[in-house]
N, C-alpha and C positions, 0 to 999 in steps of 0.2 A: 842564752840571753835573747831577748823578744825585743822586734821593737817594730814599728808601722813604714812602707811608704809612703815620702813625704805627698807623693805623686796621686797613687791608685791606693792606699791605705794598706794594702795587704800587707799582711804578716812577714818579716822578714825574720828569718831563725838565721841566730849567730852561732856559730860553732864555739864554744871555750876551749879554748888552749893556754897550757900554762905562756906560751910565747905574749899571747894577748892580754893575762893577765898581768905580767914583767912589763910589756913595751907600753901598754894602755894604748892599743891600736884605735881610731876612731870608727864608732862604728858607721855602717852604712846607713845612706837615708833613701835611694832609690834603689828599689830591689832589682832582684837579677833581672827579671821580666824588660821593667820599665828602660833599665841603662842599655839594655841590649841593643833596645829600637833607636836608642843615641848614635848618630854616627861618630866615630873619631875621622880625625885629617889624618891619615897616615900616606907613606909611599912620596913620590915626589909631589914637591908642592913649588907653588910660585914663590919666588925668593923676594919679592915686594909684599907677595900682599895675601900667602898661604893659600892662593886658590889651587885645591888639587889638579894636577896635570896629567892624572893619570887617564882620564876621559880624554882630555884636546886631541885634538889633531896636530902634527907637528908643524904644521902653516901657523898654528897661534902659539907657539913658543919660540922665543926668541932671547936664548943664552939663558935659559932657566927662568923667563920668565913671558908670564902672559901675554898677549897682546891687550887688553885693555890696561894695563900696567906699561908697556911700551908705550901706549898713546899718551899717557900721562906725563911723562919723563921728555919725551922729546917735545910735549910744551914748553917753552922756555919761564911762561907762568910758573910750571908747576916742577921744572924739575931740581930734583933733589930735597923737596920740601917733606915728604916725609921718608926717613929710611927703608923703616919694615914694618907692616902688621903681620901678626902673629895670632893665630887663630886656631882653635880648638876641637870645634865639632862642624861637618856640614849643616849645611842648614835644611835640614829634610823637613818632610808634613810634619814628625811627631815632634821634636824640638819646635817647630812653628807653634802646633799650638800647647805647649809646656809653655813656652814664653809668651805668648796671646792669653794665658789662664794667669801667669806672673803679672805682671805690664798694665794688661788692659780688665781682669777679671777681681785684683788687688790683692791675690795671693804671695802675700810677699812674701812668707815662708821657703817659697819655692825657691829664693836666691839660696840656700844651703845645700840645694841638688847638685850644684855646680862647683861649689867652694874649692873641693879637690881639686878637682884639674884648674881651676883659676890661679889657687896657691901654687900648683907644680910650678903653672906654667909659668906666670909671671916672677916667681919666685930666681929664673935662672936667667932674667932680664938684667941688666943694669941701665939705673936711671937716679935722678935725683928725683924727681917729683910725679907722684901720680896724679893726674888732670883726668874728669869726668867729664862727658858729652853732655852739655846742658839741657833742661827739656825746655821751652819756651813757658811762659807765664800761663801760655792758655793750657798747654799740655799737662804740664805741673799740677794745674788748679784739678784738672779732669780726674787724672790718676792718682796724684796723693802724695804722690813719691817718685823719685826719678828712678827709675828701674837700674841703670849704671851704676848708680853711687850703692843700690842696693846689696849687687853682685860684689863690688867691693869689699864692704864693710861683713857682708857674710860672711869673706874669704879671708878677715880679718885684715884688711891693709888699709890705712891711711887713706885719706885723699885730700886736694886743696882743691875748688872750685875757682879757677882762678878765670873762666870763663863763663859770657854769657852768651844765648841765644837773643839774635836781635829781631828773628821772626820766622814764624811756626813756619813758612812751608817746606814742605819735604821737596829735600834733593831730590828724592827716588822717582818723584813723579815728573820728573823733567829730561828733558833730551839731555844728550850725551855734551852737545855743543853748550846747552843753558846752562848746564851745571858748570861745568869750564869756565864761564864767562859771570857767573854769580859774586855778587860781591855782598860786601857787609850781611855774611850769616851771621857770623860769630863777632866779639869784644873781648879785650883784656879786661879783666874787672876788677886788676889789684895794680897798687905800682909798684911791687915787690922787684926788685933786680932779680932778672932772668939770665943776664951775661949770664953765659959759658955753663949754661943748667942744661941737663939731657931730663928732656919730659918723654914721660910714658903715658900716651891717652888711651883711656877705656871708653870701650861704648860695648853693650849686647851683640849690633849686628855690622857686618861690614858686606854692607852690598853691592854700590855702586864704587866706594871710595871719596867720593866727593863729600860725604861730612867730615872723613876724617883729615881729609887734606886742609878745608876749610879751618876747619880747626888749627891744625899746624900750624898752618901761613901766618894766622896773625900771630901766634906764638912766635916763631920764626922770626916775626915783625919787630916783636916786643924784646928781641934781642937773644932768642932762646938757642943754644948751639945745634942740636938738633932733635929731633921729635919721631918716636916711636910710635906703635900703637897692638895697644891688646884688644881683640874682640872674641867675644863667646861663639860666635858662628862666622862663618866666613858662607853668603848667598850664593 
C-alpha cells in the first residue's frame, strides 16, 4: 500500500500484513524521514507545564517542577489557576516551521500530521469540555482559520468556543512582569453554567504560559472548577 507525505510528498511504502488488514491500522501521513526530525517530550518533565527537565540545572527545579512554573504559583494572582499542561513534542526549528507552513502559509492539511499523538494524548485526559485558544478578529481575518480548532477537529474531538480574544497582542512579546499583570485578554462568550465543569484548553503552542493562564482565569471566573491544558509543543 502507497501513499505520500503529508509533509515532503515522498513516497511512503506500507508494509501489508494480515494484522493490518483484521485491525484496519491507520495509515501514516508523515513518513519516517519527516517524524524522525519531530521531537517527542520524553524522560522527566515539569509536572505544571511538561517543560522537559532533563537539560535544567537542578537550581531551576523545584519538587519536579520549573522555576518559571514556581514563579507562577507563588503569585497569589495566579496560583492554582491552571492545573497541568500537557504537551507533546518540543518545540525545535523543524516542527517551528511545519507549524509556520500550517498557520501562517494555510496548509491546513497539515493538522492530520499530528492527529495521532493529539488522540493518545488527550484521549487519557479527563474533562468535560474542550475550550480552543481563540485567534483575534484581526488574526482570524489574515489566516482563515484558527489553527487550534484545526488540530482538534483533525484529531476528531469536539470543541465549544466558549472564548473570545479581546485584543491581538501577543503575550510572547512582553516582559515576564507585563504578562503577569495583563488583564482583559480573554471573555466568556457563552452563559452556559460552568459550575463544577473541568475544562481542557488547547492551543498549538505553550511558550510563555501566559495565554494559557489567561485563559483559565476568566474560566475559573465564570465559575469553572478547574482548568487543564493540551498543547502540541511545549517552547
Amino acid at each position: 500500500m502507497n501513499n505520500h507525505c503529508i509533509y515532503c510528498d515522498m513516497q511512503i511504502v506500507t508494509e501489508v500484513t494480515w494484522r493490518k488488514l483484521i485491525f484496519k491500522s491507520e495509515e501514516a501521513v508523515l513518513c519516517h524521514h519527516c517524524f524522525e526530525k519531530l521531537t517527542l517530550i520524553k524522560g522527566k518533565r515539569c509536572g505544571k507545564c511538561s517543560r522537559s527537565l532533563e537539560k535544567l540545572k537542578a537550581e531551576f527545579i523545584t519538587d519536579s517542577v520549573c522555576t518559571d512554573c514556581v514563579r507562577w504559583e507563588v503569585n497569589p494572582n495566579w496560583k492554582d489557576i491552571l492545573q497541568q499542561n500537557l504537551s507533546v513534542f518540543e518545540y525545535n526549528e523543524y516542527l517551528k516551521e511545519m507549524l509556520a507552513r500550517y498557520k501562517y502559509r494555510g496548509d491546513y492539511e497539515l493538522a492530520a500530521a499530528f492527529s495521532k499523538e493529539i488522540s493518545a494524548c488527550i484521549n487519557q485526559l479527563t474533562y468535560d469540555i474542550l475550550v480552543p485558544i481563540p485567534l483575534s478578529e484581526e488574526r482570524l481575518q489574515e489566516r482563515g482559520f484558527n489553527q487550534t480548532i484545526g488540530l482538534a477537529e483533525k484529531a476528531g474531538f469536539a470543541i465549544e468556543d466558549l472564548l473570545i480574544r479581546k485584543h491581538a497582542e501577543k503575550q510572547s512579546k512582553k516582559t515576564r512582569q507585563a504578562r503577569m499583570q495583563s488583564t482583559d485578554v480573554f471573555a466568556v462568550s457563552t452563559k452556559e453554567d460552568l459550575t463544577e465543569k473541568h475544562i481542557l484548553l488547547i492551543d498549538d503552542i505553550y511558550t510563555t504560559g501566559s495565554t494559557i493562564r489567561h485563559a483559565a482565569k476568566v474560566l475559573k471566573q465564570a465559575g469553572a472548577k478547574s482548568i487543564s491544558a493540551f498543547t502540541l509543543a511545549r517552547g
